[in-house]
C-alpha positions as CSV (number, residue, x, y, z in Angstrom):
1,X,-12.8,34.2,1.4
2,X,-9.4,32.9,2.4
3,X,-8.3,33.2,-1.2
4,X,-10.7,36.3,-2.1
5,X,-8.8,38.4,0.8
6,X,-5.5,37.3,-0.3
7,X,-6.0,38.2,-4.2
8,X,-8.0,41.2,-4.1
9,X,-5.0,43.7,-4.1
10,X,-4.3,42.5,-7.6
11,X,-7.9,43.4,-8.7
12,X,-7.7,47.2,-7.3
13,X,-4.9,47.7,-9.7
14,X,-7.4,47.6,-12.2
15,X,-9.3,50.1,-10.5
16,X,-8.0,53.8,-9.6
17,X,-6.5,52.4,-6.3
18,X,-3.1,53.4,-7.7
19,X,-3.8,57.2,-8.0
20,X,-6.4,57.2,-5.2
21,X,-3.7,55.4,-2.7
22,X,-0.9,57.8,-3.9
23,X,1.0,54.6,-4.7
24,X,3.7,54.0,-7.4
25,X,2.9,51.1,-9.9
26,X,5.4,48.8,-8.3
27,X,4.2,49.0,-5.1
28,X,1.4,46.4,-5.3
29,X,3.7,43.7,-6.6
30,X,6.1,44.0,-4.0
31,X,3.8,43.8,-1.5
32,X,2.6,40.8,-3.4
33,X,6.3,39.4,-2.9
34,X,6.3,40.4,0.8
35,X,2.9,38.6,1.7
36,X,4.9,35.7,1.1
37,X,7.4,36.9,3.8
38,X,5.2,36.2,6.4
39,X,2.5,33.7,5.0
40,X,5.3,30.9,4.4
41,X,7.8,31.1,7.0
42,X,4.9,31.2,9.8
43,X,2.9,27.8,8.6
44,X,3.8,25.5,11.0
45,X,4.1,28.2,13.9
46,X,0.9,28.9,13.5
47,X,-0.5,25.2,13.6
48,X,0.9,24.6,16.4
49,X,-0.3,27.4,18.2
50,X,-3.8,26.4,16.7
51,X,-3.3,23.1,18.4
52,X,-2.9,24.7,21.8
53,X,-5.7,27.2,21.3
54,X,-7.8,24.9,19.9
55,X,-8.8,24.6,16.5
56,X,-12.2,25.9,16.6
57,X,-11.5,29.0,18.0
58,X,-8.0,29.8,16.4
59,X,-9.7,29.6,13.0
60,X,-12.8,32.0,13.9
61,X,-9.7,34.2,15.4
62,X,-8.1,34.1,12.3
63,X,-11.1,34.7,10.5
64,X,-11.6,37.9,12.1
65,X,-8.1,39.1,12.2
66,X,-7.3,38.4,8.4
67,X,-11.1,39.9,7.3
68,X,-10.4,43.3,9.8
69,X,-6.9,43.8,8.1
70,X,-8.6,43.3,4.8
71,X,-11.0,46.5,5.7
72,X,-8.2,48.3,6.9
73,X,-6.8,48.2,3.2
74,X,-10.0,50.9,2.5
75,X,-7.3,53.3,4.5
76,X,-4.3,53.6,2.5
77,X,-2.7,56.5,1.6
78,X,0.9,55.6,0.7
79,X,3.4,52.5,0.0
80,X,4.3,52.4,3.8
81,X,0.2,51.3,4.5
82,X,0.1,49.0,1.7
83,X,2.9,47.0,2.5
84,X,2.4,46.7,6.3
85,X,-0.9,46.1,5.5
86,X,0.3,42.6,2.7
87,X,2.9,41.5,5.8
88,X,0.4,41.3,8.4
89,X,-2.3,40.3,6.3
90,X,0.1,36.9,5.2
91,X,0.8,36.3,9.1
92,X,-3.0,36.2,10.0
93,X,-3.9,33.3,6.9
94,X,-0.4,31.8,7.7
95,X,-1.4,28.0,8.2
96,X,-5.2,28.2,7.7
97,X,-5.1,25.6,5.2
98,X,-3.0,23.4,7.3
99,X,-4.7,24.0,10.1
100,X,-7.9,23.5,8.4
101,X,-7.2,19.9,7.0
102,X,-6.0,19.0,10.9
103,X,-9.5,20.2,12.0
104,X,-11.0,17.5,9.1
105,X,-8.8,14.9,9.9
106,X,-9.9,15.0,14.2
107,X,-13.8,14.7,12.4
108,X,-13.8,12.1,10.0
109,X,-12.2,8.7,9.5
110,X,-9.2,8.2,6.8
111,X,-11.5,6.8,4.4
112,X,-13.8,9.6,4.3
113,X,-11.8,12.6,5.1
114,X,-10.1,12.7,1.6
115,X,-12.7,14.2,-0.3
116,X,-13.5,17.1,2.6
117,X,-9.8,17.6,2.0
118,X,-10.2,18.0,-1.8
119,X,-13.3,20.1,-1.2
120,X,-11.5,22.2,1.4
121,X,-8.7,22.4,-0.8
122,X,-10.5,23.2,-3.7
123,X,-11.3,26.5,-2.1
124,X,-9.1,28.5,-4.1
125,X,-10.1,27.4,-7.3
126,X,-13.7,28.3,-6.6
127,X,-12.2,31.7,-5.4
128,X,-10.6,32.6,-8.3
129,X,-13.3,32.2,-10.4
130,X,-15.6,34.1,-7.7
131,X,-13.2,36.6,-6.7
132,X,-13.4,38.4,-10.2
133,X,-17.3,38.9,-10.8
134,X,-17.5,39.8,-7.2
135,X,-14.5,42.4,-7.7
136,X,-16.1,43.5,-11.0
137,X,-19.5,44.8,-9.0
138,X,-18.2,45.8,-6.0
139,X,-15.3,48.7,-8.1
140,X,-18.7,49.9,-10.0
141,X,-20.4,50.8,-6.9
142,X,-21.2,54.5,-7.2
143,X,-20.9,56.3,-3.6
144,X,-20.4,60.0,-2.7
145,X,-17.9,59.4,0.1
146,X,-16.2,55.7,-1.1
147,X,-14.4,54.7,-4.0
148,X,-15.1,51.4,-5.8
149,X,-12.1,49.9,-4.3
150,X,-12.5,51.3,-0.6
151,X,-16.1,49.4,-1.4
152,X,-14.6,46.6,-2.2
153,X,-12.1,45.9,1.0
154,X,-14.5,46.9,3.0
155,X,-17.5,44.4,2.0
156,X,-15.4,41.5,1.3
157,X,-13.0,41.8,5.0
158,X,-16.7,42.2,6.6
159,X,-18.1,39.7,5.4
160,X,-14.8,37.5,6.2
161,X,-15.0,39.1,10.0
162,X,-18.7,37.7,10.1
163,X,-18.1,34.5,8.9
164,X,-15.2,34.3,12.1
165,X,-17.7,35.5,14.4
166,X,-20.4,32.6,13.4
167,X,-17.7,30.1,13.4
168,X,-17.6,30.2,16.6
169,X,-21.1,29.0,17.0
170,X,-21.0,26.8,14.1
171,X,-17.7,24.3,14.8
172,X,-17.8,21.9,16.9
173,X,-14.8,22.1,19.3
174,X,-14.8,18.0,18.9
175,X,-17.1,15.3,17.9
176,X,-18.6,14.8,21.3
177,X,-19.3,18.4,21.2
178,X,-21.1,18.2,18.0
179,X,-24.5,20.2,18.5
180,X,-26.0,19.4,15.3
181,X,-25.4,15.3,16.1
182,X,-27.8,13.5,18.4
183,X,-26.6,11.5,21.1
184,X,-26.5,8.3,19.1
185,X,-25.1,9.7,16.2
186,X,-22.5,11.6,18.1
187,X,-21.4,7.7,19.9
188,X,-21.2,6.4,16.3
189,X,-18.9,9.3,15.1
190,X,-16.7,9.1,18.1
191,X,-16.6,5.4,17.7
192,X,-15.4,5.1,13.8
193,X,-12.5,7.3,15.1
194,X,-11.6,5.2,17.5
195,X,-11.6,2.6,15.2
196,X,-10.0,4.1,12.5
197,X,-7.1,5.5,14.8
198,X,-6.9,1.7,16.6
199,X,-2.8,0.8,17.1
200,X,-2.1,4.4,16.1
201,X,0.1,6.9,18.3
202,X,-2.8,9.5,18.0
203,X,-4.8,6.7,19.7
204,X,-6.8,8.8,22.5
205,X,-5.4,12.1,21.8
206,X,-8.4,13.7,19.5
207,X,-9.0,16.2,22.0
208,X,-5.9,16.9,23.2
209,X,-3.9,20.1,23.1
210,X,-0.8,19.0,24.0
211,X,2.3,18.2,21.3
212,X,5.2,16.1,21.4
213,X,8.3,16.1,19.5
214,X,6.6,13.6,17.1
215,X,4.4,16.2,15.9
């Protein structure tokens, strides 16, 4: 949903957004361009304020910020909305991926945390292809009081703001607070990363929040 909120804007051109939105046809890519504005420059501001947060619950907040923005798009009635909309939209998903592949990398040892990475990674692949059959039902939805598009924000930010909300049930804040390990299971998986982070600076420090010039 990551990649479905962030490319979404380019489907509703398709669509009558353009009229609907009294927009002119270079408005949406230029707030394409200016997502960027924000999105890049903010990475590694944003992983670092995850790490004093703490993972878990910056990623639900983000979850929720990014997928309430994305229902906010059903609102627009000019250039000015749209592009405010693209700028703060690229600040809340700045560093989710980043911050994401942390989060792995504190659950599972290097030998098996590659693969979660290439899954997790992955993501936006699996988007695009998702993004366009979902886009493709939701702009045919018929409604009195909604147009396709307005349909279309609205579902997919909701279900993004759910997903945030359940997160924070679902994620373990660490692996000793994993509530879908046993006790045994949860000493093995703390254990490995011991193991695996043995003679390591990071030695010690899976739970921390704190961060030193190093990192």
């Amino acid at each position: 949903f990551c990649g479905i909120d962030k490319t979404n804007v380019g489907f509703v051109a398709t669509s009558s957004f353009v009229k609907d939105a009294n927009l002119s046809p270079d408005d949406i890519p230029n707030s394409l361009s200016l997502f960027s504005a924000t999105y890049v420059p903010l990475q590694p501001f944003m992983v670092i304020l995850a790490r004093r947060v703490g993972v878990k619950y910056f990623i639900g907040f983000q979850l929720m910020l990014w997928g309430g923005l994305c229902m906010c798009h059903a609102a627009i009635q000019g250039s000015g909305t749209l592009i405010a909309l693209r700028v703060l939209i690229g600040a809340a998903e700045a560093g989710f991926t980043q911050i994401g592949m942390f989060y792995l990398s504190t659950l599972y040892p290097k030998y098996d945390v590659g693969i979660r990475m290439g899954m997790f990674t992955g993501m936006y692949s699996v988007a695009g292809a998702f993004a366009g059959v979902l886009a493709y039902g939701l702009l045919r939805v018929k409604s009195d009081v909604l147009h396709g598009w307005q349909v279309l924000f609205l579902v997919e930010g909701g279900i993004t703001v759910f997903l945030g909300i359940i997160s924070f049930f679902l994620l373990p804040k660490s692996l000793s607070k994993a509530w879908f390990l046993t006790e045994e299971e949860r000493a093995h998986a703390i254990r490995r990363m011991e193991l695996d982070l043995a003679g390591a600076q990071e030695e010690g420090d899976i739970d921390s929040t704190a961060l030193s010039r190093r990192d």
